[in-house]
N, C-alpha and C positions, 0 to 999 in steps of 0.2 A: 504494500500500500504506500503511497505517495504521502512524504512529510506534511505536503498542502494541503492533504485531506482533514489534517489534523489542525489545521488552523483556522481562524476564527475570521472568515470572510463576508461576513453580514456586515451593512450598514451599520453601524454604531452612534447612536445620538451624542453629544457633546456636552450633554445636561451637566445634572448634579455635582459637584466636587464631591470628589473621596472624602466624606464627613471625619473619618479616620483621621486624614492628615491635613484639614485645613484649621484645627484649632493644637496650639500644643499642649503636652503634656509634660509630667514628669518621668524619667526616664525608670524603669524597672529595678527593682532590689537586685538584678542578678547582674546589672551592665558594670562591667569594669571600665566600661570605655563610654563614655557622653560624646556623640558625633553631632555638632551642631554646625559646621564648617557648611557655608551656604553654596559654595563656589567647588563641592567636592564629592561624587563619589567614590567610597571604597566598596568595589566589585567584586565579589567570594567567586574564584574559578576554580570550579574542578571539572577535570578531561570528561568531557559527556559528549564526542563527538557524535553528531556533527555541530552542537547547543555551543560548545565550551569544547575548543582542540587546542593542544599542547606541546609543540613541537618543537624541538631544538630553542627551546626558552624562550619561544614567542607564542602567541596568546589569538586565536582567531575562532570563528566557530559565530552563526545563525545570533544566536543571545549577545554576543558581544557586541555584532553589526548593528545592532535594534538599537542596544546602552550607548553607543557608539555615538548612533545619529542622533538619540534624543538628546543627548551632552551635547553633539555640538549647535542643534538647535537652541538649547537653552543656554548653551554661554557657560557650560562648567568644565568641571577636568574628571575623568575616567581613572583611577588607580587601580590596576587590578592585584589580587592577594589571592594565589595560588593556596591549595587544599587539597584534599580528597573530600569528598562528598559530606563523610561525618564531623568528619573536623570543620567542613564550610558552617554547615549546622549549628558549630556549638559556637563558632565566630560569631555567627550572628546573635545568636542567642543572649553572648556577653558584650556585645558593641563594636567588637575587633573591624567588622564590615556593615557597611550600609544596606548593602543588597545581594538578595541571591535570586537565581533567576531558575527558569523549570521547575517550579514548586507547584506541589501538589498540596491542597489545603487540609490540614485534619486538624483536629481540636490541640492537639500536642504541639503544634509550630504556630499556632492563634496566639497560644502564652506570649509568643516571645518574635512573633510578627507580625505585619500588619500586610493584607496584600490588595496588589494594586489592582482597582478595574479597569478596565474588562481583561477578563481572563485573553492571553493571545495563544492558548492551542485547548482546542476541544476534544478531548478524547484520544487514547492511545492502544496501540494493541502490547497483550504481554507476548512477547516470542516466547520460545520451548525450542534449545539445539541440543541437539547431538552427533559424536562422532559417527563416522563415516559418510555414506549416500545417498541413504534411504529419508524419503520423508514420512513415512507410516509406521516409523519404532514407535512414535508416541502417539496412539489413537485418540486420548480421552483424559480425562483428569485421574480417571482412577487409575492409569497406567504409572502415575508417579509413584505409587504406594510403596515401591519395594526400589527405589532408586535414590542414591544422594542428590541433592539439586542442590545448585549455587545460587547465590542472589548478591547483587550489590548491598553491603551494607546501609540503612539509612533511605531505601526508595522504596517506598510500600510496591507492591504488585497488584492485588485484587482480596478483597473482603476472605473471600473464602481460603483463599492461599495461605493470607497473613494469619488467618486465625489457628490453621490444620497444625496440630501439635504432632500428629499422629507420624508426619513424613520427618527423616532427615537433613534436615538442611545444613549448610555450610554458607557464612557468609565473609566478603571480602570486600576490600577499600576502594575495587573501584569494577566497572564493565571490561573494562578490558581482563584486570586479574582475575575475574571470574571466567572469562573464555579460556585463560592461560591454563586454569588449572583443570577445566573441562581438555584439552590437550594433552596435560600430561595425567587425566584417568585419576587425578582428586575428587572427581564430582562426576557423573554420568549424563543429568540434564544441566543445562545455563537455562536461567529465565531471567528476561529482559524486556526493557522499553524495545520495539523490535526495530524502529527506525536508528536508534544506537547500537545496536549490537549488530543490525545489517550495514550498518557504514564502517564501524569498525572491522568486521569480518572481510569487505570485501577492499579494505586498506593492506591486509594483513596476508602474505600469500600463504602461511602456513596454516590459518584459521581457515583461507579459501579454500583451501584443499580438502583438508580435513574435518570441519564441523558443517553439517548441513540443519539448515531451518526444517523443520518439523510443521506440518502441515494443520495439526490444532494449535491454537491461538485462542485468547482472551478478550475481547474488548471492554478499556475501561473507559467510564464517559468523566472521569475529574477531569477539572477543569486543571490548565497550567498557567501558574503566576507568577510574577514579581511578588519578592517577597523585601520587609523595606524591615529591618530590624528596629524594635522598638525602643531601641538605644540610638536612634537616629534620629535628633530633634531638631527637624530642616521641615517645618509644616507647608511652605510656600515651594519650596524644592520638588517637593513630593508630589505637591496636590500640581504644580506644571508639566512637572513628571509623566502624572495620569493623562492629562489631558494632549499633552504630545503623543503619546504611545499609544492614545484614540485613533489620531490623526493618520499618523504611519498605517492604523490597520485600515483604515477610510479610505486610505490613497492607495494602498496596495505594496505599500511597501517591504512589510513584512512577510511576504508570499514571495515578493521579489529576491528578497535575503535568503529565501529558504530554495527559490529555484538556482541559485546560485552553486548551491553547496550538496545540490541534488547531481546537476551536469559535470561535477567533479571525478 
């Protein structure tokens, strides 16, 4: 399925300010860090290509192109601050960063985020790899029952997955080490975002080879956000923030970004 399936190409009205962040607050018990700097984002990246890619200590990837253009529409400055996914998490969490992007919204990241509307991707499928050629080893859900499966640390999957106590799971710091270790026969299935783990896979000649997509799949309908760490007390920042990244999705921008990184 096509990344642009996933994204939010309706109309969007330019109404309401994010009520969230056009008055300020005080900043959370948990922030070590108070970001009030009007003129500055701090950008939490971790490798989620093709969202956030990592290469030879440069910084590119669909989510930074979006942070990118709305900074320089607004006139500020981009810092980015490399992670692994759970450590982006806890950055935000204590102030270290302003923002994390690709979020999925659940009650446990509301603590300690605020997220921005309108959601810019609608829905996602979970993949299901495994070694070899075949796309029929994994028929169904119940086929996981007697298998180790890997997951990214830190990125929910689907209701039912996250909850099954019953299977083995093995979890790791990022999408890629979770295909490594499906490679070297640590894990039997990978489950993943599948538009990440199929741009990885086909980056990677030894994963091309060797790991095939599995032909059952998940879809989940969370929505994906900006996520604006409640240790960020920039309410004007924020609330122009929403309103530019309206705009981008109005004009088509953000499909633009995404076929870019598609014909790659």
């Amino acid at each position: 399925m096509d990344i642009k399936d996933h994204l939010c190409t309706a109309m969007l009205l330019l109404g309401s300010v994010y009520s969230g962040l056009a008055s300020a607050q005080g900043a959370p018990d948990a922030c070590e860090v108070v970001n009030s700097a009007p003129k500055e984002i701090k950008l939490a990246v971790a490798n989620y290509e093709p969202w956030m890619i990592i290469k030879s200590g440069k910084v590119s990837g669909i989510d930074l192109d979006i942070v990118n253009e709305i900074a320089a529409r607004l006139g500020v400055e981009v810092k980015t601050v490399e992670c692994n996914w759970a450590d982006c998490l806890e950055k935000g969490r204590v102030g270290h960063v302003d923002l994390l992007t690709n979020m999925f919204r659940t009650p446990e990241r509301e603590r300690f985020l605020t997220f921005v509307e309108p959601a810019y991707l609608l829905g996602t499928h979970r993949g299901f790899y495994m070694l070899g050629d075949q796309k029929y080893l994994l028929e169904n859900y119940a086929d996981l029952s007697d298998k180790v499966v890997g997951f990214e640390n830190g990125v929910p999957s689907f209701d039912k997955l996250d909850k099954d106590n019953s299977l083995d799971k093995r979890y790791f710091e990022s999408a890629y080490k979770v295909l490594q270790a499906l490679l070297e026969k640590d894990i039997k299935v990978a489950v993943g975002q599948d538009n990440v783990f199929d741009f990885i896979i086909s980056s990677n000649e030894a994963f091309r080879t060797s790991i095939t997509k599995q032909r059952f799949s998940v879809y989940t309908e969370e929505l994906g956000y900006f996520g604006i760490s409640k240790c960020s007390i920039k309410p004007k920042l924020w609330a122009d923030f929403e309103t530019e990244l309206t705009k981008l999705i109005n004009e088509g921008l953000v499909n633009k970004f995404v076929k870019r990184y598609e014909n790659n």
